[in-house]
N, C-alpha and C positions, 0 to 999 in steps of 0.2 A: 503413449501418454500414460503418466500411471494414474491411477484408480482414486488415488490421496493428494489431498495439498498438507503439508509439512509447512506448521509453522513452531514458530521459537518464538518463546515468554524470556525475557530479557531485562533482570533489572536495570529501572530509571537510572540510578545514579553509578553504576557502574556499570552496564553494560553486560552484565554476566549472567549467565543462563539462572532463570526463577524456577525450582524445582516444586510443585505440589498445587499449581496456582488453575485453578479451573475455566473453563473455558468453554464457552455454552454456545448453540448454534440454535439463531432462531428465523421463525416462519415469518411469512410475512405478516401475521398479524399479532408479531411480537411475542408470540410462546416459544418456549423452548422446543426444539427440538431437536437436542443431542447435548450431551455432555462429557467433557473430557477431561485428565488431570497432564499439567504437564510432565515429562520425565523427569530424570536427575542431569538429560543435559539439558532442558529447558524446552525439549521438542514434543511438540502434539498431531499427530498423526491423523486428519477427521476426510472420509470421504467427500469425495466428490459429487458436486449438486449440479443440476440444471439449476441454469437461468445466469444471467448479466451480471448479479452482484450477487452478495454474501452480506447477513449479518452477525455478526459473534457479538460476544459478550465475554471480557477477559477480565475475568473475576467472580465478586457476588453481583447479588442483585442488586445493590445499589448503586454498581458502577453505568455509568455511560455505554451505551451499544456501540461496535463502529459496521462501515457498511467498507467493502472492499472490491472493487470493480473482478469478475473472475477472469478476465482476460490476461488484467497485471500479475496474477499468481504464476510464478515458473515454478518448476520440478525443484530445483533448491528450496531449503528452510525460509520460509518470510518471517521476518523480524517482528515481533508486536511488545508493546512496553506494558511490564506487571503494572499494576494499582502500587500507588507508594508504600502500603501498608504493609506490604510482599516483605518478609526475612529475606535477608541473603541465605541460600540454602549450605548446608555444608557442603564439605566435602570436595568435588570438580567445581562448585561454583565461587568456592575462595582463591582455588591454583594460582596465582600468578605466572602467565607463560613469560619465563624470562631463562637466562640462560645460566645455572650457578657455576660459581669460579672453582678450578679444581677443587677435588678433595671432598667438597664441601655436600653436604647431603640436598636432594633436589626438594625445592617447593613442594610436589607435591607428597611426600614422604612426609614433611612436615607438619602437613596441614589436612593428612588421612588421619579419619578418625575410626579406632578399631571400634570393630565390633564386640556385642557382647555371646559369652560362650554361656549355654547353659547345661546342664551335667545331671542327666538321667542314666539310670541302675534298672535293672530286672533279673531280680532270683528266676531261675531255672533249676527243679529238680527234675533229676533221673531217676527213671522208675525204679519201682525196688524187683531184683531178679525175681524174687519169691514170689510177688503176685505178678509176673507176668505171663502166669496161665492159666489164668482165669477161672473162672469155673467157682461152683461152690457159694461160700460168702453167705453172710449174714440174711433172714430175710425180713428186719425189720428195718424197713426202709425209710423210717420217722426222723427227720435230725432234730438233735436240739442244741440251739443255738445259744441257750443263757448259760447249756454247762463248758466246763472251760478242760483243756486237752488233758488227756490223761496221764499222772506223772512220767510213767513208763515209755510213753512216746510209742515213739519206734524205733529201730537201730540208727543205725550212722549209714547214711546219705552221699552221693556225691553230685553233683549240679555244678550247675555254671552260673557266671554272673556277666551277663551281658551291660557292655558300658558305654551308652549312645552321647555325641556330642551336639548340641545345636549350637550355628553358630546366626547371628542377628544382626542384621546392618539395616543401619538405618536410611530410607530413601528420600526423606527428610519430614517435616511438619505437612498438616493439612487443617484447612478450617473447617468444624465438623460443620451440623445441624445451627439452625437460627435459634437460641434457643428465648431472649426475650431484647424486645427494642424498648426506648422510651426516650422521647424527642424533649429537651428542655430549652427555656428562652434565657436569653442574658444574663446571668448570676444566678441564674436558680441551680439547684442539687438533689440529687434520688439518693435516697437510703435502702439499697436494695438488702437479700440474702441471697445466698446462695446451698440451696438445697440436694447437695452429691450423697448419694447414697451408695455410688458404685465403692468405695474405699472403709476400710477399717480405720475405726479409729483406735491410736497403737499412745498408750502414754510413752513408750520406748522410743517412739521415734517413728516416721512412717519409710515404708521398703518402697523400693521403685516399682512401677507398674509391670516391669517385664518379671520382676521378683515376684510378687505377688499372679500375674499371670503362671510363673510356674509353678506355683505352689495349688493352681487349680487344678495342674494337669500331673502331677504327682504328690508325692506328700513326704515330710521330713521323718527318716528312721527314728529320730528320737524328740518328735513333735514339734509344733508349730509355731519356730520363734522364729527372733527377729536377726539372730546370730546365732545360728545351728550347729553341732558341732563338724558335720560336715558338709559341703557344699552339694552333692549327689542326693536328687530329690527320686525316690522310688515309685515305682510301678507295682502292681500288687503280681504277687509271684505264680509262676506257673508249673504246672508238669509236664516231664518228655516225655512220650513210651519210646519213641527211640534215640538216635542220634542226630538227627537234623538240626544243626548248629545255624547252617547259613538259615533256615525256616523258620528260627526261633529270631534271628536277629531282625530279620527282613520284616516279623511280621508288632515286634517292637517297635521299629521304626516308624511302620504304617500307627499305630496304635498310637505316636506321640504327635504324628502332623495330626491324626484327626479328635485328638482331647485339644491341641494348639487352636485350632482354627475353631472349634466350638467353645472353647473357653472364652477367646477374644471376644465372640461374638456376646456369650453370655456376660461378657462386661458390659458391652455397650446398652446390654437390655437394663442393666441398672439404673435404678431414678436418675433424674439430673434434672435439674429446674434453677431458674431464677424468678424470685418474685418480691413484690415491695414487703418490703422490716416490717409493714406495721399490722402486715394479715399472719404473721408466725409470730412462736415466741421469739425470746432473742437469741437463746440456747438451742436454738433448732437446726442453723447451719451457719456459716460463714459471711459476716454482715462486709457491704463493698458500697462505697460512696462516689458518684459519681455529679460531678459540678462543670458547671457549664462556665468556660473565663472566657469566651467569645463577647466583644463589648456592644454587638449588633446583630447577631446572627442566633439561628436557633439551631442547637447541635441536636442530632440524633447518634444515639448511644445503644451501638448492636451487642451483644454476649452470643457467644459461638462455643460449640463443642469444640477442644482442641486435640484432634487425633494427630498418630503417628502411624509412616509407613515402616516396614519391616520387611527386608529378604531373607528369607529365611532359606539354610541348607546344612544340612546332615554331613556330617563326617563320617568313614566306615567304620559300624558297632565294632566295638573289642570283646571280645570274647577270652575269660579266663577262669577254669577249674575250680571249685570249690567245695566245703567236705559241710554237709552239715548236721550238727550235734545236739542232739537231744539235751535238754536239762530240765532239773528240777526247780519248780517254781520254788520263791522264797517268800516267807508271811513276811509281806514288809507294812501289813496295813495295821501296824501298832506306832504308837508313839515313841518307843524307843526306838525304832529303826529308823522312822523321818527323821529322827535326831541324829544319828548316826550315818548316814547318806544325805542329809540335807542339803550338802553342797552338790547333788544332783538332781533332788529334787525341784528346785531354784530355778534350774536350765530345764527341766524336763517337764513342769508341770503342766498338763493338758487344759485346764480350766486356770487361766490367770486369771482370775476374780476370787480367787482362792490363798491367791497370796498373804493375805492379812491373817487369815489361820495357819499356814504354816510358818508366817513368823513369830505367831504368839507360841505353836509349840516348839519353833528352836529357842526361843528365848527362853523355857523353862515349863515346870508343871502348868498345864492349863484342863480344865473342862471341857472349854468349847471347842474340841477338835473331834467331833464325831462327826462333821459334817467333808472335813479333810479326808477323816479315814473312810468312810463311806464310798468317795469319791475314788479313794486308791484301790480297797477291794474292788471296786467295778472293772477299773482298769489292770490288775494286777500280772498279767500277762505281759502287757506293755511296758509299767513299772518295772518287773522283774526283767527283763532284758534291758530296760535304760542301765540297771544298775549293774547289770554283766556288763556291757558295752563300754562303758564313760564310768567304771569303776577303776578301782586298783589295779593295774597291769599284774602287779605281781601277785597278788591274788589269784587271776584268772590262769595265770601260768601255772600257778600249784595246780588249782583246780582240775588241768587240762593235762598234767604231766601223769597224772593218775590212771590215763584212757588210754586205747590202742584204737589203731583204725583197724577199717576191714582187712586188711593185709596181715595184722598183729606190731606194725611199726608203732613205737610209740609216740602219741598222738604229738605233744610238742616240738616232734621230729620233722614230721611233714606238713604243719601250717603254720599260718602266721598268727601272733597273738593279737590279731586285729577283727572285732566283729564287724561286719560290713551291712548286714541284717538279718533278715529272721523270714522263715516260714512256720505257719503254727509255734507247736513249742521249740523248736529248732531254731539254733543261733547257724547263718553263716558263716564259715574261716576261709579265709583263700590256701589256698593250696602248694606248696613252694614249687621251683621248675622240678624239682629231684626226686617228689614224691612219685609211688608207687599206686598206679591208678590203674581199673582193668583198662585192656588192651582196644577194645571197640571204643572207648571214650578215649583215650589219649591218641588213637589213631585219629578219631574226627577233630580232635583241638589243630591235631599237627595237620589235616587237610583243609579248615577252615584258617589258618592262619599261613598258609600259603596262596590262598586264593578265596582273599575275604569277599563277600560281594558289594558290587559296584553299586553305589545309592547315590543317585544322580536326581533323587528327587527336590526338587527346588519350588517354593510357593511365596506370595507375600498375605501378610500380615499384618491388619489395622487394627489399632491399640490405642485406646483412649488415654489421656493425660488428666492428672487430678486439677482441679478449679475452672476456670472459665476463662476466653481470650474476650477481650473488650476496644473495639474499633469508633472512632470517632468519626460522625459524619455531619460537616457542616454544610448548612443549607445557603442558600442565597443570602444577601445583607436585608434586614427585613426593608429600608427606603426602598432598594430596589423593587423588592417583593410587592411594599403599598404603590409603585409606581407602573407596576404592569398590571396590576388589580385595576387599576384608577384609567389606566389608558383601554382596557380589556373591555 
């Protein structure tokens, strides 16, 4: 006998497995005790109990309990019907099993909804030979943090750029937390708001919540929009002392499920509230009118968090050579230079609230742009590589054509004219296959790219949705209602 009774949540009106739909096992004196969700085939899995019957609960709390004799339960799935309010889930629960005619592509090819991929980076430098023997060194051991790196850098670098994939499928909808009720009678109407705090608000447009999720868990090389120039969201960069490639990916890896799963969480801890229009201003959140067209009955009117499930799994990191180069910062925090790179500063600027001053100084002499330039000397660091990076290509080529690497190759020989990012004052280049690189580090690329390691780690992922889901519950007809009062 097994240990589980296996039942199936099965939408009403088709028959098809209800993916997300909860499912509560209560005592006998009516409290919960246990809760489940169902799968993406619609199956729920809940221990077995002593005693004659069974009560569940399939659904929220307002649904009706049923009571189930434990005898009639067999080792097969038992059928139970979702609440009508239930989505059809995607995915296996749209399939139609039917049989297609040659040629022709199968239902469920169709009717599979891809997932989404997200694309995380992490610089890796290698040590420099010179200090790998220690010893000696400075002994004032004070940093300071406000001064900014020293023109001279340091020489030319070689590092990797490890290139991690998530890949996101969804397991479908879930109805979160209760977050407010209010019961109305025949033609009446609530003027509620809705108080979300978890989301930006973006005059550009707003990003999807998985967007916005990865932007917690890395950050854009060339700042924080809403159309970035590249889709590869970074990690802040590290150093090797030796060659452990597979060490460095593995431990990237680990680094991105645990910002994932603590970001998620950190959304959900953001406010969210519903409450009546007339205790906020109007500007406060998102106003929702709810009316009752029932011509006898009193509706009860629930708002529910609406999260989403996620499976979440890693692709194996890539790993590929990269050279990195020292550069001299540029005074770009003058007015003639915003004018002259303007069409990067536009994409690149880190405080958009800002924008109104840099379009008054692309439009011509102005005064009031001391508050622009202030804002750019702070950042100047950052500035000055937007403008390496998402400058003139052939600019950068002169620029680079000028250098040799450590070997004495000339430098626009063996990389690409592509910065991909930055440590300190160091831009990264990738590195072409044909370049000249020592012998211990091209050893370990070519032993890590023959026997990448196996990332077999897979977790899921709950992820809130912006606004509120809103279920209607109608109560009894009130004659009936004054008629069991009056008989009661």
């Amino acid at each position: 006998m097994k240990e589980v009774w296996v039942f199936r949540i099965v939408n009403q009106d088709t028959g098809k497995p209800a993916q997300g739909v909860p499912v509560t096992v209560l005592d006998d004196t009516g409290n919960p005790a246990g809760y489940w969700v169902s799968e993406a085939d619609g199956t729920v899995s809940i221990p077995r109990r002593d005693g004659a019957r069974v009560r569940l609960r399939v659904g929220l709390r307002n649904e009706e309990p049923i009571e189930l004799a434990t005898a009639t339960l067999r080792d097969g799935p038992t059928d139970l019907a979702a609440p009508s309010w239930v989505p059809v889930a995607p995915g296996a629960a749209e399939r139609e099993h039917t049989v297609p005619p040659p040629g022709a592509a199968r239902p469920a090819e169709q009717q599979e909804i891809p997932g989404h991929v997200l694309y995380f980076q992490r610089l890796a430098m290698f040590a420099d030979r010179a200090a790998r023997g220690g010893g000696g060194g400075s002994t004032d051991n004070v940093a300071d943090f406000s001064a900014l790196p020293p023109e001279s850098a340091t020489t030319m670098r070689y590092g990797v750029l490890v290139e991690v994939e998530q890949l996101w499928q969804s397991l479908g909808v879930l109805w979160g937390e209760l977050l407010y009720s209010v019961s109305l009678t025949p033609g009446d109407e609530a003027r509620l708001t809705v108080l979300d705090g978890r989301w930006r608000r973006d005059v550009e447009g707003r990003e999807r919540p998985l967007q916005i999720l990865a932007r917690m868990v890395g950050t854009s090389m060339l700042g924080d929009l809403v159309s970035a120039l590249r889709p590869e969201l970074q990690l802040e960069g590290c150093s090797l002392p030796g060659v452990d490639l597979q060490g460095v990916a593995t431990d990237t890896v680990a680094l991105i499920r645990e910002r994932t799963e603590r970001m998620s969480q950190a959304l959900r801890r953001r406010p969210l509230g519903v409450v009546d229009a007339g205790s906020v201003p109007p500007d406060a959140g998102a106003q929702r009118t709810v009316h009752n067209t029932a011509p006898d009955r009193v509706v009860t009117f629930h708002f529910f968090e609406p999260l989403e499930r996620f499976r979440v799994v890693f692709r194996s990191p890539k790993v590929r050579l990269v050279l990195f180069v020292p550069f001299r910062m540029q005074n770009v925090a003058t007015a003639e230079a915003v004018r002259r790179f303007g069409y990067i500063f536009r994409r690149t600027l880190l405080d958009r609230d800002l924008l109104p001053d840099l379009e008054r100084v692309l439009g011509g002499p102005d005064d009031g742009h001391r508050r622009l330039l202030e804002h750019i000397e702070a950042n100047l660091l950052y500035y000055s590589t937007a403008i390496i990076a998402a400058g003139d290509p052939a600019a950068r080529h002169a620029a680079l054509s000028k250098l040799r690497d450590p070997t004495g190759a000339l430098l626009t020989d063996v990389v690409e004219n592509t910065v991909i990012g930055r440590i300190g004052s160091s831009i990264a280049l990738p590195l072409r296959p044909s370049a000249a690189v020592p012998v211990e580090w091209r050893e370990a690329l070519a032993a890590y790219t023959a026997r990448p390691p196996r990332i077999t780690d897979e977790f899921t992922v709950t992820i809130p949705h912006p606004g509120v889901w809103v279920t209607a519950q109608p109560h009894d007809p009130m004659q009936q209602a004054g008629a069991a009062i009056a008989a009661g």
